[in-house]
LOTOR-471874 format. One record per atom (N, C-alpha, C, O): y, z, x; residue in three letters; atom name; residue number from 1. Coordinates in steps of 0.2 Angstrom, whole numbers. Layout:
    yy    zz    xx rest atom  nr
     Y     Z     X  ala   CA NUM
...
//
This chain:
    yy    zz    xx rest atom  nr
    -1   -45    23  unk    N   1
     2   -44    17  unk   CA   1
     3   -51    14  unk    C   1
     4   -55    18  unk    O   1
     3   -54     7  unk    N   2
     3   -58     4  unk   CA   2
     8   -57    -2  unk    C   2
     7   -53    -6  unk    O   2
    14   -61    -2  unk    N   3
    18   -59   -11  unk   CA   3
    13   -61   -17  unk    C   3
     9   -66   -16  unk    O   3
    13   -57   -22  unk    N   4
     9   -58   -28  unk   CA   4
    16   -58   -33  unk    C   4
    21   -54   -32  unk    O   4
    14   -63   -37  unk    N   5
    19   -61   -43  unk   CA   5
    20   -53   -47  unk    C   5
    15   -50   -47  unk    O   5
    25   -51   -48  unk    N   6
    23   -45   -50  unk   CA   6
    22   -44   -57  unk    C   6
    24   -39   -60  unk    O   6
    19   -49   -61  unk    N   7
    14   -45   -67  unk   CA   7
     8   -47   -61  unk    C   7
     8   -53   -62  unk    O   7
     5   -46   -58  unk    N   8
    -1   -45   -52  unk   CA   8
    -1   -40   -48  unk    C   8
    -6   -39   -44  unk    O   8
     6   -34   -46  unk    N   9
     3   -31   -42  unk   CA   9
     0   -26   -45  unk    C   9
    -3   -23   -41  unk    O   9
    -3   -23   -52  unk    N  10
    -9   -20   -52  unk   CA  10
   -14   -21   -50  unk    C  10
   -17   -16   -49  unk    O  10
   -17   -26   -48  unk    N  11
   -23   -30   -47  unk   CA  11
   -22   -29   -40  unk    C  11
   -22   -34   -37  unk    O  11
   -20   -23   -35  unk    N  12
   -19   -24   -28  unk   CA  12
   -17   -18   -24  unk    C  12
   -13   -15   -28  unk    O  12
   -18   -16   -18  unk    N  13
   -14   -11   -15  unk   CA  13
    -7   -16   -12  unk    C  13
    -7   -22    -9  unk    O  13
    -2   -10   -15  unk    N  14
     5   -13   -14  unk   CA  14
     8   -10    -7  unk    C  14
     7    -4    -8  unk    O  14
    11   -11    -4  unk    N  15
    17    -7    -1  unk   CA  15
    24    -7     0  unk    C  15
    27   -12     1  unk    O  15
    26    -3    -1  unk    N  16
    35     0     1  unk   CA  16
    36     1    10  unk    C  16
    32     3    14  unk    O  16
    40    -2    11  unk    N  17
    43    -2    19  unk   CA  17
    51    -8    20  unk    C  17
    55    -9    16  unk    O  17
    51   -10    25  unk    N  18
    56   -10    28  unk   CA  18
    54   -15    33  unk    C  18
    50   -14    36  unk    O  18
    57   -20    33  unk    N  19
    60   -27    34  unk   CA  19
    59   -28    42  unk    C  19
    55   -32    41  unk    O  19
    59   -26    49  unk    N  20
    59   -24    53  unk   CA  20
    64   -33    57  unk    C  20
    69   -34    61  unk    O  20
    59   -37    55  unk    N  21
    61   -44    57  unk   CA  21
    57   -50    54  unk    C  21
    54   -49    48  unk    O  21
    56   -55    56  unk    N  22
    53   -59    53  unk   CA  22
    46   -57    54  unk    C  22
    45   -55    60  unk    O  22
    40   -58    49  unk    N  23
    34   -57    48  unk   CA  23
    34   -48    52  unk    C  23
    29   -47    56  unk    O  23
    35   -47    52  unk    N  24
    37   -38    56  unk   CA  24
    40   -33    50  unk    C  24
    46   -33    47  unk    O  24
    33   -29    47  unk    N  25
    38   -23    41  unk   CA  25
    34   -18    47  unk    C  25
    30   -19    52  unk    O  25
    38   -14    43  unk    N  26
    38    -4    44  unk   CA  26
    36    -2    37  unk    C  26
    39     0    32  unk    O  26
    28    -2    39  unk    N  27
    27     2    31  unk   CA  27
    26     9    28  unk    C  27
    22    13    30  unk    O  27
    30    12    25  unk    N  28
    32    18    23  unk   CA  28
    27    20    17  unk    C  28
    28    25    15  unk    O  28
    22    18    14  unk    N  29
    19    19     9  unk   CA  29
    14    14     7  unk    C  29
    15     8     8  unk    O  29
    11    17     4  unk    N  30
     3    12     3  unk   CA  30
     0    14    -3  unk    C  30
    -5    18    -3  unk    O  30
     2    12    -9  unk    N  31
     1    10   -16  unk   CA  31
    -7    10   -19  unk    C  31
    -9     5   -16  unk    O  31
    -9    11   -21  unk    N  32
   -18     7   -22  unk   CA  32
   -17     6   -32  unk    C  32
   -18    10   -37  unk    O  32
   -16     0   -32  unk    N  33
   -16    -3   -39  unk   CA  33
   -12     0   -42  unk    C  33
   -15     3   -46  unk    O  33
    -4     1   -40  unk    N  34
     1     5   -46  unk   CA  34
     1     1   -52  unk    C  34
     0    -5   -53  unk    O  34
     1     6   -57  unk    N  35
     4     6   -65  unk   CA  35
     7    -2   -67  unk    C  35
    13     0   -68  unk    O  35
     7    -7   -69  unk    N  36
    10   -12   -71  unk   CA  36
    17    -8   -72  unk    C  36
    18    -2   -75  unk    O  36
    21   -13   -67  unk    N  37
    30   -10   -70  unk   CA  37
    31    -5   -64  unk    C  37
    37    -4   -64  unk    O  37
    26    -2   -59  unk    N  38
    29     3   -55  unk   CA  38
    27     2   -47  unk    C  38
    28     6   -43  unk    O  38
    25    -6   -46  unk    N  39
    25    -4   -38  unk   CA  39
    33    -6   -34  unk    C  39
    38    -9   -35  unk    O  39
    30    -2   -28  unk    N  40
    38    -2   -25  unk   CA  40
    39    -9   -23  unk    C  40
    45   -10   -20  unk    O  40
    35   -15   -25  unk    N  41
    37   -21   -19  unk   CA  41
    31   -26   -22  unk    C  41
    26   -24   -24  unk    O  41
    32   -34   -22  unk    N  42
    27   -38   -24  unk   CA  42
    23   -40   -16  unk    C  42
    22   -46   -15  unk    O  42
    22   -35   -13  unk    N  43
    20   -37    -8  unk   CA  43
    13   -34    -8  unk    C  43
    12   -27    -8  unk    O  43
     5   -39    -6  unk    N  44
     1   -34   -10  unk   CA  44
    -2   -34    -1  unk    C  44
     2   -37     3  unk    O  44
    -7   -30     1  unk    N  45
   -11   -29     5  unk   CA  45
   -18   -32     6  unk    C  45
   -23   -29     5  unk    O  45
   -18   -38     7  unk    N  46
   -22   -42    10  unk   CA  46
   -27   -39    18  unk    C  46
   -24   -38    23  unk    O  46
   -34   -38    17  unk    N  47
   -35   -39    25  unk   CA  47
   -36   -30    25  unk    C  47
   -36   -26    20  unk    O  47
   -36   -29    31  unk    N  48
   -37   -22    36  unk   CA  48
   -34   -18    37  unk    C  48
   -28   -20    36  unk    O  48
   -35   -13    39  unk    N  49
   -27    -7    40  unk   CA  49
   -30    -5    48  unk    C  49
   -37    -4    49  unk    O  49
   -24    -3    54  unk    N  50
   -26    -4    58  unk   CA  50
   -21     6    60  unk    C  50
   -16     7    63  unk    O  50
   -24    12    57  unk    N  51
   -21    17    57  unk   CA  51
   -21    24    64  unk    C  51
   -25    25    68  unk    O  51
   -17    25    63  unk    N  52
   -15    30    71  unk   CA  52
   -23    37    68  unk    C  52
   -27    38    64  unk    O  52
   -21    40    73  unk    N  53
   -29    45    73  unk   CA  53
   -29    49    68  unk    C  53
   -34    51    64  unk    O  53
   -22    50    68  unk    N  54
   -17    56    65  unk   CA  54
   -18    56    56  unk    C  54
   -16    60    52  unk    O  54
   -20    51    54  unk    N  55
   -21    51    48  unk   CA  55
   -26    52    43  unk    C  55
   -27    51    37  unk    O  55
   -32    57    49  unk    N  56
   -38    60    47  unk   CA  56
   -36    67    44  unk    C  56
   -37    69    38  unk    O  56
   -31    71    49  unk    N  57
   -29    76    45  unk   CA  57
   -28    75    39  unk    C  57
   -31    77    34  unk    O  57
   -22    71    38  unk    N  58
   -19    70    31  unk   CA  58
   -23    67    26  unk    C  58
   -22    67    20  unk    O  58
   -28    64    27  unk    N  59
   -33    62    22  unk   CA  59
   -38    69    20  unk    C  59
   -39    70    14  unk    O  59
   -40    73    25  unk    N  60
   -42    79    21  unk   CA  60
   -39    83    19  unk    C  60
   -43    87    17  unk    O  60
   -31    83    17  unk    N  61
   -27    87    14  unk   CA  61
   -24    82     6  unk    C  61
   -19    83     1  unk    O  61
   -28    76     7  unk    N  62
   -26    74     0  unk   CA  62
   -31    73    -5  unk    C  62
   -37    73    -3  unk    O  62
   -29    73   -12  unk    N  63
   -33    72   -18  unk   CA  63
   -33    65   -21  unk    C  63
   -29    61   -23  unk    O  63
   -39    65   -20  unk    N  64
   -42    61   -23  unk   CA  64
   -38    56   -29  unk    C  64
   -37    58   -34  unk    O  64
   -36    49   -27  unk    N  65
   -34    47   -34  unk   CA  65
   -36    42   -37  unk    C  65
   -42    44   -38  unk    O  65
   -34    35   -40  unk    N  66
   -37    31   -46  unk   CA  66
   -44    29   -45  unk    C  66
   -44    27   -39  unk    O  66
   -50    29   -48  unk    N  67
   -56    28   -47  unk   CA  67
   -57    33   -41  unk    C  67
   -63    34   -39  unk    O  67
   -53    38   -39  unk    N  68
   -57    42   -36  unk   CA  68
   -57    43   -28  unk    C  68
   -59    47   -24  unk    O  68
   -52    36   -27  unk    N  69
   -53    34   -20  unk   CA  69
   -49    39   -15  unk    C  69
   -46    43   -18  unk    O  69
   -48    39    -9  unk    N  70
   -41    43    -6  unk   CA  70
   -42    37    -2  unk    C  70
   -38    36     3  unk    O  70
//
């Protein structure tokens, strides 16, 4: 993760989470280019996502959002 000013987190996937320690979050949500004015956090997502298996299901039970993407 990267801080972006935030008139820039549109230009970004953002997240919401929780502090855990130094350079250490607990990410609770994963944002893909919020609304100017509506992400949880100026912290954008830089880089790779490293996800448990378990989130195959849950991608087939979501719809499709901005551009289309899940």
């Amino acid at each position: 993760m990267q801080e972006v000013p935030e008139s820039e987190t549109h230009k970004y996937g953002v997240i919401s989470g929780l502090v855990i320690k130094d350079d250490l979050f607990r990410v609770d949500d994963m944002i893909e280019k919020p609304e100017a004015g509506t992400a949880p956090s100026n912290l954008a997502i830089i880089g790779r996502y490293t996800l448990t298996p378990d989130i195959f299901e849950l991608l087939e039970q979501t719809e499709a959002g901005k551009g289309g993407e899940i």
